[in-house]
C-alpha positions, 0 to 999 in steps of 0.5 A: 789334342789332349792337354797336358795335367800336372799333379804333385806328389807329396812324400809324406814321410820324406820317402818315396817308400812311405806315405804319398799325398798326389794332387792334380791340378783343377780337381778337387780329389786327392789320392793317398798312397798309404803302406799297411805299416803306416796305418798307425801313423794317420789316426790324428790326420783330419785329412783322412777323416771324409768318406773316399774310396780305397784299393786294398792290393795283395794275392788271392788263394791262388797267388796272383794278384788281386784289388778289392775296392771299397768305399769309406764312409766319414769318420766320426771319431 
């Protein structure tokens, strides 16, 4: 039988539309969920300095959805 997980989510900009901190219990990993229109608003974050993976959602040539997944090295400026 699985046990149950309990994560946060942490609306960064007071709004569930904004940016989204979630964190799970007992893993060290942290999951951002970051609108291209609030790019700006993370320059100054330390946070967001480390290497990490990124999802980058939208539609192919033909209209349908499409993910491309990348990885991010850590930020020296």
């Amino acid at each position: 039988m699985n046990k149950g997980k309990n994560f946060n989510l942490f609306l960064m900009d007071g709004e569930v539309t904004g940016r989204i901190k979630c964190t799970l219990a007992n893993w060290t990993g942290i999951a951002y969920k970051i609108p291209r229109a609030y790019l700006d608003r993370c320059k100054g974050r330390t946070d967001l300095k480390q290497s990490g993976v990124y999802f980058l959602f939208g539609k192919n040539d033909k209209d349908e959805d499409a993910v491309y997944i990348g990885q991010a090295g850590i930020r020296i400026s």
